[in-house]
N, CA, C and O atoms as a Tripos MOL2 file, in Angstrom:
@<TRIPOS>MOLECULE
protein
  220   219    55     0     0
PROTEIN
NO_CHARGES

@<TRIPOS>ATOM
      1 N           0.5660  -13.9200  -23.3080 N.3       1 UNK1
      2 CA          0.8760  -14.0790  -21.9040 C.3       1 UNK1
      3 C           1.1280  -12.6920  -21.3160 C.2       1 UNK1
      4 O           2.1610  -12.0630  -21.5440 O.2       1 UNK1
      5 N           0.1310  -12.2460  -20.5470 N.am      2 UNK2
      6 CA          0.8690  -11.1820  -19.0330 C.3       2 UNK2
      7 C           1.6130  -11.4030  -18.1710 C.2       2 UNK2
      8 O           1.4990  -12.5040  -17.6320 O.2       2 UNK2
      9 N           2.4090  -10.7030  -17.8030 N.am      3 UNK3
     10 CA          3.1720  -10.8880  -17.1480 C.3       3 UNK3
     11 C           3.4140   -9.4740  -15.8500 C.2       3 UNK3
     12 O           3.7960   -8.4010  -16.3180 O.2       3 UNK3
     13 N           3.3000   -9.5140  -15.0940 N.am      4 UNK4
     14 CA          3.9760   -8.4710  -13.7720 C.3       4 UNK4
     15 C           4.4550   -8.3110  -13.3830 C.2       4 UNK4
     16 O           4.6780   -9.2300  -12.5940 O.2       4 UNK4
     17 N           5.1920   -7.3410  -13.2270 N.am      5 UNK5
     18 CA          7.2980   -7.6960  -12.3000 C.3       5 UNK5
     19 C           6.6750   -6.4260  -11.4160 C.2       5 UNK5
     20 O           5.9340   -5.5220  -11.8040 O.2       5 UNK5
     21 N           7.2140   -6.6630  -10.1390 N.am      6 UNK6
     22 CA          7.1470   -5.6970   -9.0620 C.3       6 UNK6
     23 C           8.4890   -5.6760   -9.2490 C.2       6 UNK6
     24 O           8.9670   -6.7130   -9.7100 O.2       6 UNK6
     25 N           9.2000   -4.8120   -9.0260 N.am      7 UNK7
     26 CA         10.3460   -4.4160   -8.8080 C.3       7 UNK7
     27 C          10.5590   -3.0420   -8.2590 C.2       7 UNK7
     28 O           9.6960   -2.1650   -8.2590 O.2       7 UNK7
     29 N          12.4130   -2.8540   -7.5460 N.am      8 UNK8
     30 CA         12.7510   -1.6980   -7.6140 C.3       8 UNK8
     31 C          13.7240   -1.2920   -8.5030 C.2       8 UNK8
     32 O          14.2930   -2.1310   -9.2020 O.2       8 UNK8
     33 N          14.0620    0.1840   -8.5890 N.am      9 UNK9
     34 CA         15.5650    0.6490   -9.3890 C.3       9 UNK9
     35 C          16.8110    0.3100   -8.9980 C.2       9 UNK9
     36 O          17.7180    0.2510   -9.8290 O.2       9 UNK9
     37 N          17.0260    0.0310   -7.6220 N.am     10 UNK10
     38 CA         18.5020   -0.4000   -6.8960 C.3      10 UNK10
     39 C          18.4860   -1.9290   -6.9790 C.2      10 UNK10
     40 O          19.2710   -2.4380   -6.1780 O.2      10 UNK10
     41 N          17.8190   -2.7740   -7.7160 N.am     11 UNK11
     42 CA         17.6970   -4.3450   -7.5560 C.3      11 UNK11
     43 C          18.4250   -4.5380   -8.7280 C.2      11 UNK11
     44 O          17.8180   -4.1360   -9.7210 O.2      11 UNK11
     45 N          19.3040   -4.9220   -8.9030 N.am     12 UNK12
     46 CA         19.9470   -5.9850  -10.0360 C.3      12 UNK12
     47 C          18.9200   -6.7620  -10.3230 C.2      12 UNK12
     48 O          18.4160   -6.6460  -11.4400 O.2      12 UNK12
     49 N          18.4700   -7.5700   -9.5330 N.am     13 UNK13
     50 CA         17.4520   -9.1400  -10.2570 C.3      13 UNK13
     51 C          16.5180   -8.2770  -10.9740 C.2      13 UNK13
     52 O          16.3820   -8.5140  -12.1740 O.2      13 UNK13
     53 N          15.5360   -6.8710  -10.2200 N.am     14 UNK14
     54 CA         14.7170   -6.8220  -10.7530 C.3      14 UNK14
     55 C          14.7900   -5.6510  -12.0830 C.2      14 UNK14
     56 O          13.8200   -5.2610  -12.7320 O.2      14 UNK14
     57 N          16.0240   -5.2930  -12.2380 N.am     15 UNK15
     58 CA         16.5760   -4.1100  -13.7130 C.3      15 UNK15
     59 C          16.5770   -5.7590  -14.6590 C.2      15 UNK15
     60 O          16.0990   -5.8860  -15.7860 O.2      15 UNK15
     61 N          17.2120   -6.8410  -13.8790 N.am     16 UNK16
     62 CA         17.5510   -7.4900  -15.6150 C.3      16 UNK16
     63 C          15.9210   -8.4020  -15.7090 C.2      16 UNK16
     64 O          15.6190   -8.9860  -16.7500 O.2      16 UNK16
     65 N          15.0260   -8.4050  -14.5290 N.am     17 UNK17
     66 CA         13.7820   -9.5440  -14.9590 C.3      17 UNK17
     67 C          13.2720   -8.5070  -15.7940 C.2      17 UNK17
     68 O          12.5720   -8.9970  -16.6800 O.2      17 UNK17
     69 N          13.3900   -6.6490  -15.8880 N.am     18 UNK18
     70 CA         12.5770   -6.1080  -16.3480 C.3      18 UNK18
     71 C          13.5010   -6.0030  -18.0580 C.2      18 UNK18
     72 O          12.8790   -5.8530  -19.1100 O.2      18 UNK18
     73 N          14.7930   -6.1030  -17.9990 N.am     19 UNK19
     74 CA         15.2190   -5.9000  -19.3220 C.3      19 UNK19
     75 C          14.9410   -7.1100  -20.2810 C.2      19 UNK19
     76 O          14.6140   -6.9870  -21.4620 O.2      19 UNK19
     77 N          15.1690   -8.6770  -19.4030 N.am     20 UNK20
     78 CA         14.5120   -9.6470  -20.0740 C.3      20 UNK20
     79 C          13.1970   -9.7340  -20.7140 C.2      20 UNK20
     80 O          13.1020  -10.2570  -21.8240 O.2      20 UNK20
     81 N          11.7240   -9.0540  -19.8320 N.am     21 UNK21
     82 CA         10.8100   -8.9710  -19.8320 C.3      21 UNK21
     83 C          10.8260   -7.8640  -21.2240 C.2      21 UNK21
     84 O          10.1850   -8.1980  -22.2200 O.2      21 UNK21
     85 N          11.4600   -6.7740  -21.2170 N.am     22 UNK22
     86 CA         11.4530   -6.3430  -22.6740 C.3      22 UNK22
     87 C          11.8210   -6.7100  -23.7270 C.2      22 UNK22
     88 O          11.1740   -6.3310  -24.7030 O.2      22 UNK22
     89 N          13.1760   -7.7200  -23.9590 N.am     23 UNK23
     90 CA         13.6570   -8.1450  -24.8380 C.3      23 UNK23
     91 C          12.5440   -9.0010  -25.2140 C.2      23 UNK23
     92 O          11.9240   -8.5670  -26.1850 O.2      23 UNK23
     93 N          12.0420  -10.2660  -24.6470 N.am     24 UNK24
     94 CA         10.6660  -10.7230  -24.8510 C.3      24 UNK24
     95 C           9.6020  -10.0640  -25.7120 C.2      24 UNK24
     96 O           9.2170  -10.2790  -26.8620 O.2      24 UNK24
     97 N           9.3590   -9.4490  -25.0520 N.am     25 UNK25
     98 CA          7.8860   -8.1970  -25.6560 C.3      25 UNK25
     99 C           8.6670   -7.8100  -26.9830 C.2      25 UNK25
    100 O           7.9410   -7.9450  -27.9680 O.2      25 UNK25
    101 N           9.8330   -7.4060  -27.2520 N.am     26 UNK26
    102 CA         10.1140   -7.0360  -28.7040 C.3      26 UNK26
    103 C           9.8820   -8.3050  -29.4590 C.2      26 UNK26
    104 O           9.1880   -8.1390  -30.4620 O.2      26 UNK26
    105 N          10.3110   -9.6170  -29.2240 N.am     27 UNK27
    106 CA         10.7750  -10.4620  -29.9730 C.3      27 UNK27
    107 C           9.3600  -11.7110  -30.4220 C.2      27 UNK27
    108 O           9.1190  -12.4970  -31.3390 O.2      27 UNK27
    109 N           8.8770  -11.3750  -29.4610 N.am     28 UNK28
    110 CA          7.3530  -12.3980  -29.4460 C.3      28 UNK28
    111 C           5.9450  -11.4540  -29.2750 C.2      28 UNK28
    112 O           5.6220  -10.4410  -28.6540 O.2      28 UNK28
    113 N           5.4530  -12.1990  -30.0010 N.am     29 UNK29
    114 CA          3.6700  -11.0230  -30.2690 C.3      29 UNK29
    115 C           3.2260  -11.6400  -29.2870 C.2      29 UNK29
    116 O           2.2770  -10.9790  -28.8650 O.2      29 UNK29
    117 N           3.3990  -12.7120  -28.5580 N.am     30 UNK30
    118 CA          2.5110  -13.1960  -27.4940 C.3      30 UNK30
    119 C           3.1620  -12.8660  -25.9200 C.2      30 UNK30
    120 O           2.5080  -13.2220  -24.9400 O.2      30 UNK30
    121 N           4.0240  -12.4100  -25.8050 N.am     31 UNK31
    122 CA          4.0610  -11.5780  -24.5730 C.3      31 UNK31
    123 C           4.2670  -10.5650  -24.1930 C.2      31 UNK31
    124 O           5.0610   -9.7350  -24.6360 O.2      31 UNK31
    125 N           3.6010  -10.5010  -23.3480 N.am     32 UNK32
    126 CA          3.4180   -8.8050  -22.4380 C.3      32 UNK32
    127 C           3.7410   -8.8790  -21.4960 C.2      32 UNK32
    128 O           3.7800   -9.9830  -20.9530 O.2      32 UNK32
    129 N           4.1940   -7.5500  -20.7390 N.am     33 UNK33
    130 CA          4.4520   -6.8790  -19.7040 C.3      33 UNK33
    131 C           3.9950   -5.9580  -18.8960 C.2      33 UNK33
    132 O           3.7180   -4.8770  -19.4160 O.2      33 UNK33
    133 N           3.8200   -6.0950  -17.6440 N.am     34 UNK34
    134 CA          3.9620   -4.2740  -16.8620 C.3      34 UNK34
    135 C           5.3880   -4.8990  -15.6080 C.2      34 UNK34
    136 O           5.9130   -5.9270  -15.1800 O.2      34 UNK34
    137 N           5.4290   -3.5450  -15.5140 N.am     35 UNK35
    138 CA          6.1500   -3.5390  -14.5810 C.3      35 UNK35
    139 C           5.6820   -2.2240  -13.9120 C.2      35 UNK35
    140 O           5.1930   -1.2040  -14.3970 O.2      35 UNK35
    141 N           6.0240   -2.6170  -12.4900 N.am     36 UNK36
    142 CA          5.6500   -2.1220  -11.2580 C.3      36 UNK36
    143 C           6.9520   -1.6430  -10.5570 C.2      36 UNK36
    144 O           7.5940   -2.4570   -9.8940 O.2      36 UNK36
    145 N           7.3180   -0.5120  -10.6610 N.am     37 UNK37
    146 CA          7.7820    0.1570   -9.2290 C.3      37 UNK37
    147 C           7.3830    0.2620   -8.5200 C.2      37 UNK37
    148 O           6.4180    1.0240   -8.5780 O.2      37 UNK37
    149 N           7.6710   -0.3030   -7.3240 N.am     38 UNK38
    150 CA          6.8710   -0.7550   -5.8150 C.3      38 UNK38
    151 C           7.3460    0.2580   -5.2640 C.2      38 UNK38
    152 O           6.4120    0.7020   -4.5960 O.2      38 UNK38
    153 N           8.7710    1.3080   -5.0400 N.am     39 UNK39
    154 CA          8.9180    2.5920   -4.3430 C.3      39 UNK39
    155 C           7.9370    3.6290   -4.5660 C.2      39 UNK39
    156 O           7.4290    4.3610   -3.7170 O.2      39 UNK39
    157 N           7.6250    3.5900   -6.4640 N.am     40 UNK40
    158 CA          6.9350    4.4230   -6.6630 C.3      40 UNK40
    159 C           5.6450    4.5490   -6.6590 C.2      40 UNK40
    160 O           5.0920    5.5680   -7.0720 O.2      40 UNK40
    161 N           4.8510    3.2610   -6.0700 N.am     41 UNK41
    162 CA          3.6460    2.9170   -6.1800 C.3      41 UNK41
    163 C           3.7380    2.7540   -4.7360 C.2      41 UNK41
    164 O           2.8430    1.9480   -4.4840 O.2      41 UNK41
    165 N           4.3080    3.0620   -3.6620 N.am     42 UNK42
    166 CA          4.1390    2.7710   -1.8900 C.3      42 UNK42
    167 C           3.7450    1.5600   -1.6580 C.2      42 UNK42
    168 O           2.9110    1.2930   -0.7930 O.2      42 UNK42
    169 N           4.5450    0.3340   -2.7300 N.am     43 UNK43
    170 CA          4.0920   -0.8310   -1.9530 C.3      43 UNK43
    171 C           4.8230   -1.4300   -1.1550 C.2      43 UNK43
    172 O           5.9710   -1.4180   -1.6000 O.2      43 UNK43
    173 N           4.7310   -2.1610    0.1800 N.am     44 UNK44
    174 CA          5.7780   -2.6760    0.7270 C.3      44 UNK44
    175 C           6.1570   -4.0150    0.3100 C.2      44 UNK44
    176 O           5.7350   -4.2790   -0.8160 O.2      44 UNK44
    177 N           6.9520   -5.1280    0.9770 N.am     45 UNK45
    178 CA          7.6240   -5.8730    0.5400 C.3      45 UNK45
    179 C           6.1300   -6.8040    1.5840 C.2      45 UNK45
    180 O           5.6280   -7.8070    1.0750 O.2      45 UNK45
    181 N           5.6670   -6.3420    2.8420 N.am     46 UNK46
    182 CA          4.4980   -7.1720    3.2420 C.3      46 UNK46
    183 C           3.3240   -7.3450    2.2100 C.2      46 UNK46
    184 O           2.6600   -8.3560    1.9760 O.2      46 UNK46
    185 N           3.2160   -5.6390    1.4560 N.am     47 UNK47
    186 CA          2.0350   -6.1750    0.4830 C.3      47 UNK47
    187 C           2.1200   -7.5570   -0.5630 C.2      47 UNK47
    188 O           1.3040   -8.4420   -0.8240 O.2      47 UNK47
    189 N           4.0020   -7.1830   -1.1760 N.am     48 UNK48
    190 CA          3.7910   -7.9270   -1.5850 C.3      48 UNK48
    191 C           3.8240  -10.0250   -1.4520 C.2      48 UNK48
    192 O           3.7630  -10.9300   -2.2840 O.2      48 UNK48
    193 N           3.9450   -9.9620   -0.0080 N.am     49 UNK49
    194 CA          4.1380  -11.1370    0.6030 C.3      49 UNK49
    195 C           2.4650  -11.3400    0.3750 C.2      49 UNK49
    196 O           2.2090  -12.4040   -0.1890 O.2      49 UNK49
    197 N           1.4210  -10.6070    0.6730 N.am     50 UNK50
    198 CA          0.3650  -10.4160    0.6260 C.3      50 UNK50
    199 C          -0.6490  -11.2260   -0.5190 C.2      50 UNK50
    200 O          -1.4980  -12.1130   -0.4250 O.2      50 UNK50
    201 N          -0.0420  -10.3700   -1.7100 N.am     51 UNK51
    202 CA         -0.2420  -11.1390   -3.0420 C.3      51 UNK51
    203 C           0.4550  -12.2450   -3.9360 C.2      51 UNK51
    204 O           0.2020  -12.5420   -5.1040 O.2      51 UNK51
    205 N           1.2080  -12.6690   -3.2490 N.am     52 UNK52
    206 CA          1.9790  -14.1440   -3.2860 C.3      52 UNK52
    207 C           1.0160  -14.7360   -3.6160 C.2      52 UNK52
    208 O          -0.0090  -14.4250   -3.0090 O.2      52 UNK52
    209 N           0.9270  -15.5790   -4.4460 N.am     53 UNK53
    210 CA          0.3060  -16.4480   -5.6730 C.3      53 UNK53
    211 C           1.1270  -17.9700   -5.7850 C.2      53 UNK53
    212 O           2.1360  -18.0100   -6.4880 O.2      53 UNK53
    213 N           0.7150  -19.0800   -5.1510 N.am     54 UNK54
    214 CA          2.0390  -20.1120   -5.4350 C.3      54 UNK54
    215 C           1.1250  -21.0660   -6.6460 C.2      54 UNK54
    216 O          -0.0960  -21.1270   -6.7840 O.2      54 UNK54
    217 N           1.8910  -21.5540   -7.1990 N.am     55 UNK55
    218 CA          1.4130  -22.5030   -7.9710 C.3      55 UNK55
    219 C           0.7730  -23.8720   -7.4240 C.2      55 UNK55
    220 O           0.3460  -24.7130   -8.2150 O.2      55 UNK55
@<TRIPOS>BOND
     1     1     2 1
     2     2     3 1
     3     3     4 2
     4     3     5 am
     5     5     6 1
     6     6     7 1
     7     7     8 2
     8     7     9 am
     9     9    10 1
    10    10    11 1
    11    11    12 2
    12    11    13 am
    13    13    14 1
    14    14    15 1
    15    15    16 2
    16    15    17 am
    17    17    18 1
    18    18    19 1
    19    19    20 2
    20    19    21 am
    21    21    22 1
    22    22    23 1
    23    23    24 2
    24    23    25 am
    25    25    26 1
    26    26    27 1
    27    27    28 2
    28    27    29 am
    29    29    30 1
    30    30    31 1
    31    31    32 2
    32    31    33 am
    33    33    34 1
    34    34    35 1
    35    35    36 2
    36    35    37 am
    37    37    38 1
    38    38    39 1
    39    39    40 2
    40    39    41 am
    41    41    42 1
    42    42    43 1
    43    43    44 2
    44    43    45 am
    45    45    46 1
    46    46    47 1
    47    47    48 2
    48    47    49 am
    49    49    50 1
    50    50    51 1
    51    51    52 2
    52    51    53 am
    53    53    54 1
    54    54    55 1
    55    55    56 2
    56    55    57 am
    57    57    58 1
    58    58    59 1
    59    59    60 2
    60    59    61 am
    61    61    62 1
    62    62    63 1
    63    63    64 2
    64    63    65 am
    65    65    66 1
    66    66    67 1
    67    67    68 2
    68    67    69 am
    69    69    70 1
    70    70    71 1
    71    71    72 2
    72    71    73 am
    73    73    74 1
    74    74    75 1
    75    75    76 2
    76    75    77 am
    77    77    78 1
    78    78    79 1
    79    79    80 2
    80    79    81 am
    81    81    82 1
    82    82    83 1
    83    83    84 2
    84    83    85 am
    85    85    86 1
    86    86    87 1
    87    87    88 2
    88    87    89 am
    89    89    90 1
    90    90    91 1
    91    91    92 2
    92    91    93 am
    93    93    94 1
    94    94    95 1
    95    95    96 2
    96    95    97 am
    97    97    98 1
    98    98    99 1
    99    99   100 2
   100    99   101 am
   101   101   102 1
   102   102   103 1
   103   103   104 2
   104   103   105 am
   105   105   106 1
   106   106   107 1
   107   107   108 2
   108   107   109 am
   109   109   110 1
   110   110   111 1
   111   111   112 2
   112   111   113 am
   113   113   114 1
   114   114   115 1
   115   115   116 2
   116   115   117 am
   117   117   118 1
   118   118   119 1
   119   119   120 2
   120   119   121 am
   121   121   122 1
   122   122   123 1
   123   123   124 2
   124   123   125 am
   125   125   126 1
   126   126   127 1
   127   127   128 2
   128   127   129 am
   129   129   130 1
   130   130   131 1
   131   131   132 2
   132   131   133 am
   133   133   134 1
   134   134   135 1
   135   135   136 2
   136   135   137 am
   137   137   138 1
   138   138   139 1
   139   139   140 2
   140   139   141 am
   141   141   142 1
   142   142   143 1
   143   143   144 2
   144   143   145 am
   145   145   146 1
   146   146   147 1
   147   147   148 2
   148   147   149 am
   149   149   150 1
   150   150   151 1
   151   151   152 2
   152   151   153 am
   153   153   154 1
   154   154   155 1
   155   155   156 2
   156   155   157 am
   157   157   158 1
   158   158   159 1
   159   159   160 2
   160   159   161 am
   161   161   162 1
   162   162   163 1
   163   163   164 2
   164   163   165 am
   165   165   166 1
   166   166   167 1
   167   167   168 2
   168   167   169 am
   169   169   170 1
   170   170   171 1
   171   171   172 2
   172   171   173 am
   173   173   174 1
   174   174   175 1
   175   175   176 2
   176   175   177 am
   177   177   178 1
   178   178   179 1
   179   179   180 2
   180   179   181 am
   181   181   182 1
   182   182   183 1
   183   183   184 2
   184   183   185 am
   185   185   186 1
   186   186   187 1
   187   187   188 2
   188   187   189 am
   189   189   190 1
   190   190   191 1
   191   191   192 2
   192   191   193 am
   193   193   194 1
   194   194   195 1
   195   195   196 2
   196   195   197 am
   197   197   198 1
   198   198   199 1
   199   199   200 2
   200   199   201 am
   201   201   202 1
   202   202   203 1
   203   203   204 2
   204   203   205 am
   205   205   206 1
   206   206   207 1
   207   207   208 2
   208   207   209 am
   209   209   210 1
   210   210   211 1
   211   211   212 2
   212   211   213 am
   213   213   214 1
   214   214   215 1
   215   215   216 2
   216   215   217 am
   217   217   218 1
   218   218   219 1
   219   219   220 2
@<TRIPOS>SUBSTRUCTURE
     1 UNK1         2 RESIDUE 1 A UNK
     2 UNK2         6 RESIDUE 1 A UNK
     3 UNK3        10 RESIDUE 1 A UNK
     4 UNK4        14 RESIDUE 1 A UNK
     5 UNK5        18 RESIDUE 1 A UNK
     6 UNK6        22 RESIDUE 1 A UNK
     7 UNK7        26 RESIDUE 1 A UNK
     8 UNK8        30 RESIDUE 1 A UNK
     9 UNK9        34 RESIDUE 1 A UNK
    10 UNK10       38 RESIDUE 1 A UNK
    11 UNK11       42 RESIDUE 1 A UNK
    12 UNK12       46 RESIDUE 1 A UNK
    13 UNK13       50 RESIDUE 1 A UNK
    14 UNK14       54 RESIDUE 1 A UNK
    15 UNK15       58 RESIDUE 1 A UNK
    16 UNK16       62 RESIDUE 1 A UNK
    17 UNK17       66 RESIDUE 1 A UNK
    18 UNK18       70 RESIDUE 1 A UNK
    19 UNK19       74 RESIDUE 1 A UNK
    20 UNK20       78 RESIDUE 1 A UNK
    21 UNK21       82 RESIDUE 1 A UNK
    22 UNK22       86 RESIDUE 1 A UNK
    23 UNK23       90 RESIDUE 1 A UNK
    24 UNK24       94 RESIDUE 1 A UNK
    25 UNK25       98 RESIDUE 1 A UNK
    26 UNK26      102 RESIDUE 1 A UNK
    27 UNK27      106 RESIDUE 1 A UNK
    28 UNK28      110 RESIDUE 1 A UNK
    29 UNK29      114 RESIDUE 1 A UNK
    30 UNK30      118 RESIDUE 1 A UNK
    31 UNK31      122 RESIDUE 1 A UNK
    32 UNK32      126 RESIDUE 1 A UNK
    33 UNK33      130 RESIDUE 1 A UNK
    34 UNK34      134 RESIDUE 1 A UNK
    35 UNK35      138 RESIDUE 1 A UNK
    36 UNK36      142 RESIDUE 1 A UNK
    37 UNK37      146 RESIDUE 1 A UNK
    38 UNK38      150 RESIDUE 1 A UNK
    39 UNK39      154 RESIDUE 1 A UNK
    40 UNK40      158 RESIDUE 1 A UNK
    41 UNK41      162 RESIDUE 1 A UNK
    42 UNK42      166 RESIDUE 1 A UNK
    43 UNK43      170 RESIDUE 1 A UNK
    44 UNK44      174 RESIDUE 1 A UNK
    45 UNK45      178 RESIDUE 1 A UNK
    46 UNK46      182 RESIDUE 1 A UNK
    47 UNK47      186 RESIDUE 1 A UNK
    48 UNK48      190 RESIDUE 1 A UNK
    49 UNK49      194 RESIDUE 1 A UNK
    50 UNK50      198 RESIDUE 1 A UNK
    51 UNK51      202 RESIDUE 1 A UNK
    52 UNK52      206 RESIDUE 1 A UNK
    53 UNK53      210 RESIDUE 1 A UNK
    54 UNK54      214 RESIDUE 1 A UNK
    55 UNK55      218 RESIDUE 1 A UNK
């Protein structure tokens, strides 16, 4: 499984979806990660309204 976290550094939700998202990746061969800094990549919060994906 891939997985993508947009996140920033000042977000609580998104420091622990990304520390969860590692603990994962150590513990299981079947998931992966990236993570995305959206400050550091100039994305806004419209882009990512943009690429909203609903089930």
């Amino acid at each position: 499984m891939q997985t993508v976290i947009f996140g920033r550094p000042g977000c609580p939700y998104c420091v622990r979806a990304k520390d969860l998202a590692e603990k994962l990746s150590n513990e299981r061969d079947d998931f992966q990660y990236q993570y995305v800094d959206i400050s550091c990549e100039g994305i806004t919060k419209e882009d990512l309204q943009q690429r909203q994906v609903n089930p």
